[in-house]
C-alpha positions, 0 to 999 in steps of 0.5 A: 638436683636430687629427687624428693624421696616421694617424687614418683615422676618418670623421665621422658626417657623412663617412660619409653623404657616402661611403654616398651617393655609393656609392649615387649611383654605383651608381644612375647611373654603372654604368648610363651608364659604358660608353657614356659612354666609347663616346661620350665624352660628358661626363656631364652627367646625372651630374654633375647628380644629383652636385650634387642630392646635394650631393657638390660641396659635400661638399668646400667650406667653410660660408663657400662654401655647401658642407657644411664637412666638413674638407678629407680627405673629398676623397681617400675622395669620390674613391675612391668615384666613382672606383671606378665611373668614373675619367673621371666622377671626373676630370670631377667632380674637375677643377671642384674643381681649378679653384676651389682656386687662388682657394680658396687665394689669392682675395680675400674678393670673388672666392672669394664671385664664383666658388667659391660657383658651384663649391662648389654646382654651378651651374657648372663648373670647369677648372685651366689650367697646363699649355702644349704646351712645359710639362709637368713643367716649369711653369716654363717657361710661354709664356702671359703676360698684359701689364697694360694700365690695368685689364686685362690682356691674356693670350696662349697656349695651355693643352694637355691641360686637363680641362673645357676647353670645358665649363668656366664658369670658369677658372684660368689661369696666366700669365707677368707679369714673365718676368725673375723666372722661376717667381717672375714667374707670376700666376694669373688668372680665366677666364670662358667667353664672354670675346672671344679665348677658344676651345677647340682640338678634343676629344682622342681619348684611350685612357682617361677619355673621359666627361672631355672634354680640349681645349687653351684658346687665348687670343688678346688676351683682355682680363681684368679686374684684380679677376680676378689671384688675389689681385690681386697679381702674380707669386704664381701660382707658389705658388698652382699649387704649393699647389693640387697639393700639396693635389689630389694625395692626392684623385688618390692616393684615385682610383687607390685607387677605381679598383684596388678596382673593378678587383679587385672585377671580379677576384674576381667573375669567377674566383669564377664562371669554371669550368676543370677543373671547378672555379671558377679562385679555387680555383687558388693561382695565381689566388690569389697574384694577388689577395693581391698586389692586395689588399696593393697596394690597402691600402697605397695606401690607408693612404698616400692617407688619410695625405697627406689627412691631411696636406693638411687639417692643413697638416701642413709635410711634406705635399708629400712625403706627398702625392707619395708617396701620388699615385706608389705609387696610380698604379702599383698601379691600373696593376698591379692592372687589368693583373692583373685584365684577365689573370684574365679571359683573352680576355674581358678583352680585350673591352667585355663586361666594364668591366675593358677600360675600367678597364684603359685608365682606369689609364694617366692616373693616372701622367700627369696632375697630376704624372707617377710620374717628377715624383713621384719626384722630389719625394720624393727631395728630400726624401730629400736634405733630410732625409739629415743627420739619418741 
């Protein structure tokens, strides 16, 4: 029987999954983080003792050789990871991003090709949709992909693509008949090694920066037609539209990880900061401060499990749901480090304390997979939508 949306139970098997990935990470992330991000070196090693614990396959299907726990583990994995190291999480998350596409609308012969390599860690990952001109609006795609015999031939860049260059396989979408607009973009697969495919440089980015970023430039790369998703044409649209829909509430569970982490750092800090003689969590002030980030963390929380919720039922509002979650997670783990950085004073200011680092994660949370405005702008249609029934 399918779960009340508002049943944030855990399985006995999904709390096994939520246990070792804490102890995964305290194991292997904390030790690493800092300079991980220092160097912004991708976290191989991680990722590795993440794929011998079998957290890739915590969050795929049996039929793909995962653990066929249902879909809402996803958000609860990523608040875990997340709350040690968004950018091991981003680089961990973004190989399930690239597989969903093919999850969502694959043959029976690709999904057993590529997502079987995804699900059990073998290889990693990468969704590409957005363009240098396509952010928010994906619409407006200039990357196409022109059939010829049985291949096609794609032409463009991808901009601001998580795993790029590291990634083995991906997901890439692509105008076929542009007199269709949205309705003429398909969704093609990807492998790294195809002649005309290369990587722009690494980018230099303020936060996250074990996930290595690059732009995928595609010159005359020739695709196989068994590789179009589906192998039907001009069904990429939904498929990115699906693929979001359903990432967003893990995204909403990463804000929720990296504010807890945050204000944990918070409260260990003023327990042990002594001013007028007295440790500052004494100090109502301080006091107000962390109320306000524990009330933030928890509603955040209860609206990434709801959209989770959602997604793994097919519930027909999920959009709105997963929206909503992915705006308030984002803006609390931006509020919640801002906080937490100011409670340390001048030492937060410094890379003595993994606040600074948490601090400059948060920002991303906003921006990618849909910015705050973009999902602001899904839940008030469906404000309007529903506006007859008030």
């Amino acid at each position: 029987m399918a779960k009340d949306l508002m049943d944030f139970t855990f399985t006995e098997d999904e709390q096994q999954v939520i246990d070792l990935a804490h102890e995964v990470c305290k194991n292997e992330v904390i030790p690493a983080r800092a300079e991980l991000d220092a160097k912004e070196e991708f976290p191989d090693k991680v990722l590795a003792k993440f794929k011998e614990a079998g957290l890739f396959s915590a969050m795929y299907a049996e039929e793909f050789g995962g653990l066929g726990l249902d879909g809402y583990i996803d958000t609860p994995l990523a608040e875990v990871i997340s709350e040690y190291c968004l950018g091991v999480y981003t680089a961990f998350f973004a190989s399930k991003l690239g597989s969903m596409p093919i999850e969502i609308g694959g043959t029976k012969e690709q999904k057993e090709k590529y997502v079987t390599q995804l699900a059990s860690g073998d290889k990693i990952g990468a969704f590409g949709l957005t363009e240098p001109e396509a952010g928010s609006d994906v619409p407006n795609l200039s990357t196409h992909a022109e059939k010829k015999g049985d291949r096609y031939i794609l032409n463009g860049t991808k901009q601001w693509i998580s795993n790029a260059g590291r990634a083995e396989i991906y997901t890439i979408f692509a105008i076929t008949d542009k007199s269709k607009g949205p309705r003429g973009i398909s969704c093609f697969i990807l492998e790294k090694g195809m002649k005309g495919l290369s990587f722009g440089k690494l980018e230099n980015k303020l936060g996250i920066r074990a996930s290595h970023t690059r732009a995928i430039i595609m010159e005359d790369v020739e695709v196989p037609a068994e590789n179009l998703v589906g192998l039907t044409p001009n069904k990429g649209f939904i498929h990115a539209l699906k693929t979001l829909n359903s990432s967003r509430p893990a995204v909403a569970g990463a804000g929720v990880g990296l504010a807890t982490g945050a204000f944990k750092e918070a409260v260990k800090y003023t327990k042990t900061r002594v001013q007028f003689e007295k440790s500052v969590i004494n100090f109502q002030v301080v006091q107000h401060m962390l109320a306000d980030m524990a009330v933030k963390i928890d509603a955040a929380r209860l609206l990434a499990y709801r959209a989770a919720r959602a997604s793994s039922t097919r519930n027909p509002d999920m959009a709105k749901y997963s929206a909503m979650a992915k705006y308030f997670a984002a803006e609390t783990a931006m509020q919640v480090t801002t906080d937490a950085l100011q409670l340390h004073g001048g030492y937060g200011f410094t890379k003595d304390y993994p606040i600074e680092k948490m601090f400059r994660d948060a920002k991303i949370l906003s921006i990618y997979e849909g910015t705050s405005q973009i999902q602001k702008n899904e839940i008030a249609a469906y404000i309007i939508k529903e506006s007859s029934k008030y």
